[in-house]
N, C-alpha and C positions, 0 to 999 in steps of 0.2 A: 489300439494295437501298437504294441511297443515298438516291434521289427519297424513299422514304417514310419514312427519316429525318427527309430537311428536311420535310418535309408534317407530321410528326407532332409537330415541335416548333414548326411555325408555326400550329397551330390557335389556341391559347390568345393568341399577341398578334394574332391575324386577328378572333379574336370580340371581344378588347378595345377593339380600333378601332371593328370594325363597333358595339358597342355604346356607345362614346364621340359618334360621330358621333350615333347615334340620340337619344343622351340630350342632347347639345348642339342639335342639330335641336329638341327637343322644349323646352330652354329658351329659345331665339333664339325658337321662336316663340309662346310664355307671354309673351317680354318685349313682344316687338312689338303681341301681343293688351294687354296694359297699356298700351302708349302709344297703342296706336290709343284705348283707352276715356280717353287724358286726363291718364292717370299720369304724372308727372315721370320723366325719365330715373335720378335717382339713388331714387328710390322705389322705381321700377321691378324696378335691379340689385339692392336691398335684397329686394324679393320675391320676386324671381329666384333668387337667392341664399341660402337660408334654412338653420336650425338644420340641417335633414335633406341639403340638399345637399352645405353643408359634412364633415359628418359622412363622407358617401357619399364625397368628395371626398379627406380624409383617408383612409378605410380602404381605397382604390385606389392612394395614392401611397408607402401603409406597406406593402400585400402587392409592387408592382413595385419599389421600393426600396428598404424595410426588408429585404426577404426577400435581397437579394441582398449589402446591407453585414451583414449577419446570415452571409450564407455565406462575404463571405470573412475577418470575425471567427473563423470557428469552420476556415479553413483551407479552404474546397470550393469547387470551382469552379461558378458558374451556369449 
């Protein structure tokens, strides 16, 4: 069955999204709670923005793109 092919290889970038959106969602409105309390806008993105985000940030952009110049280094298709 073809359908559950494509369904079974679009789970993982459907939860991606849906959890990029959640976690962007939940920093837009951290930042806006900072400027409402006063915060400078680049204070703000500084808060926003922190050692752990970053971090988090990187090791999302190493498993969707590392993983895949890693496969076709070693010859395998993604």
């Amino acid at each position: 069955m073809k359908w559950v092919e494509a369904l079974r290889a679009s789970v993982r970038p459907i939860i991606t999204y849906a959890f990029f959106i959640l976690f962007a969602t939940v920093k837009t409105a951290a930042l806006f709670k900072l400027l409402d309390q006063g915060v400078g806008i680049t204070d703000g993105l500084i808060a926003v923005w922190d050692a752990e985000t970053q971090a988090l940030f990187a090791a999302v952009m190493s498993f969707w793109f590392g993983q895949r110049a890693l496969a076709k280094y070693r010859g395998y298709r993604s």
